[in-house]
C-alpha positions in Angstrom: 178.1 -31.2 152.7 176.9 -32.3 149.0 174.9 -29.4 147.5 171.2 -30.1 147.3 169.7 -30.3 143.5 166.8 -27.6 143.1 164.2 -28.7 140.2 161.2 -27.1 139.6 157.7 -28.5 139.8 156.6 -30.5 136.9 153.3 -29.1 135.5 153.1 -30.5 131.8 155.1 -33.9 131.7 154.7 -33.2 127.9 156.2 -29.6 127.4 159.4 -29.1 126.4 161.8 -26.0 126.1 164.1 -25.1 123.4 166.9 -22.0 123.6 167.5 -20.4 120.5 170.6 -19.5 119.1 172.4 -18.2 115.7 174.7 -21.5 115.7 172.9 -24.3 117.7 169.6 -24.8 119.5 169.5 -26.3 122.7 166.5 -28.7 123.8 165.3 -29.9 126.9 163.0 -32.7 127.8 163.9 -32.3 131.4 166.1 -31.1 134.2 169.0 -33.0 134.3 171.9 -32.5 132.4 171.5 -35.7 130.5 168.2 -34.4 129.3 169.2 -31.2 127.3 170.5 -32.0 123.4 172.4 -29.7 121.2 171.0 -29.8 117.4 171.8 -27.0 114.5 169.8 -24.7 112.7 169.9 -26.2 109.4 166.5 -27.6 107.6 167.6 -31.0 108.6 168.5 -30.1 111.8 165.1 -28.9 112.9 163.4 -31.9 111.2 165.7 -34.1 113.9 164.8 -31.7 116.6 161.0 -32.6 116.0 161.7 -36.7 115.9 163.8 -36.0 119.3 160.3 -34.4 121.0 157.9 -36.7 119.3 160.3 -40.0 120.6 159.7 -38.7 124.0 156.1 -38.1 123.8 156.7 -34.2 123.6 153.2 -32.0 122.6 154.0 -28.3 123.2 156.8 -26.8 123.1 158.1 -23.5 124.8 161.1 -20.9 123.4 162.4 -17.4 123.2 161.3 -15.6 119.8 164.7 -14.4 119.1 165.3 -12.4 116.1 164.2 -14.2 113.0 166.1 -18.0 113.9 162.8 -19.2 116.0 160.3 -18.6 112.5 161.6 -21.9 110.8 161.6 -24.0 113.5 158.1 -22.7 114.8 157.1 -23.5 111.5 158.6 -26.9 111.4 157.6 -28.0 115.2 153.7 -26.8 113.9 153.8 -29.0 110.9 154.9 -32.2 112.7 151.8 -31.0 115.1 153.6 -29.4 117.9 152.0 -26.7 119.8 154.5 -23.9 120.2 154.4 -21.1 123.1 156.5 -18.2 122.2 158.3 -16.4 124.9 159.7 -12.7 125.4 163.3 -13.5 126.6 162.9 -10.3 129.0 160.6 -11.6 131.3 162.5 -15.6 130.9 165.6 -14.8 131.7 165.6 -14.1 135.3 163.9 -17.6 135.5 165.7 -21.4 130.8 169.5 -19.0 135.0 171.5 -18.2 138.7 172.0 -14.5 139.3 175.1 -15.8 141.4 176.5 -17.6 138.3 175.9 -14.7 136.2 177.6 -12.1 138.6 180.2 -14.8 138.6 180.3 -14.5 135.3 180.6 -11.0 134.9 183.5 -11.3 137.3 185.3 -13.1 135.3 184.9 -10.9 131.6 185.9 -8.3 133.4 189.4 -9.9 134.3 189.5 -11.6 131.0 189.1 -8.1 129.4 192.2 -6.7 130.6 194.0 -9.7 129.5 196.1 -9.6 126.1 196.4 -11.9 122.6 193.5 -14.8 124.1 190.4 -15.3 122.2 188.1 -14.2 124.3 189.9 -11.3 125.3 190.0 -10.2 121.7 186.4 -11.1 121.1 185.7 -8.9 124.5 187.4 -6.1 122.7 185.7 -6.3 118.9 182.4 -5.8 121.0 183.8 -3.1 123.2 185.1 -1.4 119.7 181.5 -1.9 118.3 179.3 -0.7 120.5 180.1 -0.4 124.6 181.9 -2.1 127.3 178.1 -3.3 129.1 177.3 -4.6 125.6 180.5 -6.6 125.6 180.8 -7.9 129.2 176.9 -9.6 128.7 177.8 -11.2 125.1 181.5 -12.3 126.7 179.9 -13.6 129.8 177.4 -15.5 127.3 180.0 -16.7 125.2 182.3 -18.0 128.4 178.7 -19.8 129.4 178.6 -21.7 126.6 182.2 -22.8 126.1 181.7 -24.4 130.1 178.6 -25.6 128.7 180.3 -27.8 126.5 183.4 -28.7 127.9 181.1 -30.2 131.0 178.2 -31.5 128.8 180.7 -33.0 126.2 183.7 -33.8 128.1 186.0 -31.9 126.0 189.0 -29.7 126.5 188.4 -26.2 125.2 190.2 -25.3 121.7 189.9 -21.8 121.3 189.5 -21.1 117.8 191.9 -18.1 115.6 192.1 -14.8 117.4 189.7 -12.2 115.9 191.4 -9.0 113.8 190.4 -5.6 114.4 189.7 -3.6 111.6 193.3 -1.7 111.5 194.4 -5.0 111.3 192.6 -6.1 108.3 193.6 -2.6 106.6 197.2 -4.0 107.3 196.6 -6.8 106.1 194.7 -5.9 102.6 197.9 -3.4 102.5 200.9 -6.1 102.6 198.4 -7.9 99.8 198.5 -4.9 97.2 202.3 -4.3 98.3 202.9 -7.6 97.3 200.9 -7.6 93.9 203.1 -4.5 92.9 206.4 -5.7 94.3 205.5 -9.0 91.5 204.3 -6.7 89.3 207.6 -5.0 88.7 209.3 -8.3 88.8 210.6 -7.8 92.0 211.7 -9.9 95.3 210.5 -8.9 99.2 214.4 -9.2 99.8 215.0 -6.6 97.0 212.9 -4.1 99.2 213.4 -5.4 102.3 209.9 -6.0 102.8 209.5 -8.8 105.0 212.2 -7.5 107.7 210.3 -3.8 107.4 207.0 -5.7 108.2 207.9 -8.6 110.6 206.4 -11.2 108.1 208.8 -12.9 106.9 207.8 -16.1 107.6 204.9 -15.1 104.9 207.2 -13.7 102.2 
């Protein structure tokens, strides 16, 4: 039996809603899929995002005040006469999603956090590291919403990007860098010290 579609009532034909992010805002004209366009934050970006509500007859314009990224495009959806309603994304954000799909979501960070060497695993991690596991199982779960946002919305396979270091790492790292400056500064060869067989890196040597 095909799922039925829920929408929600249309009040204001010319309101639109915009979600606000560090990276990329997301704005919607309407309900369907078809209707929600990704735009970045840059100055020229938000200039764009203003033409895309004034072609479709757009007059006010809802979104989250989160942290500082809404102040320049409240300021540029004002100037090209928009009216803007800020909203406090604790009382939206029960409405701009499923609880189902979120516990289903949760599920999934949870498994994906006891994985090892994936992206997202390691991004789970960093967070966990940072502050707490709660804190990293919402931004994961965020994160994996996003990435199925995109591979539905754009049709395009997911390429998950260079795995994140941890800090120890990077200490390693910056390490092998100042061994390397000494080992050329008195004229000597990683093979002389055996330094890329001590360190596994020898394909960097």
């Amino acid at each position: 039996m095909a799922l039925k579609k829920m929408e929600l009532d249309i009040i204001n034909p010319n309101c639109a809603g915009i979600d606000i992010g560090s990276k990329s805002q997301y704005v919607a004209v309407g309900q369907a899929l078809e209707d929600v366009k990704e735009f970045g934050v840059y100055a020229e970006d938000l200039t764009a995002i203003c033409l895309h509500l004034k072609a479709y007859g757009i007059k006010s314009v809802a979104m989250e005040n989160t942290g500082n990224y809404w102040q320049n495009l409240n300021v540029e959806l004002e100037k090209h006469g928009m009216e803007v309603t800020l909203c406090n994304g604790k009382f939206t954000k029960h409405a701009k999603g499923s609880n189902r799909l979120k516990i289903a979501l949760c599920h999934a960070v949870n498994a994906i956090g006891n994985l090892k060497d994936t992206h997202l695993s390691d991004f789970f991690r960093k967070i966990t590291y940072r502050k707490d596991r709660a804190t990293a199982v919402s931004a994961t779960a965020r994160k994996l919403a996003v990435i199925i946002w995109n591979m539905i919305s754009k049709r395009v396979p997911y390429n998950p990007p260079i795995a994140y270091l941890f800090l120890d790492q990077k200490r390693k790292l910056k390490l092998v860098s100042q061994i390397k400056k000494n080992i050329v500064k008195f004229d000597k060869k990683p093979d002389d010290v055996e330094f890329c067989n001590s360190l596994n890196l020898s394909s960097n040597c």
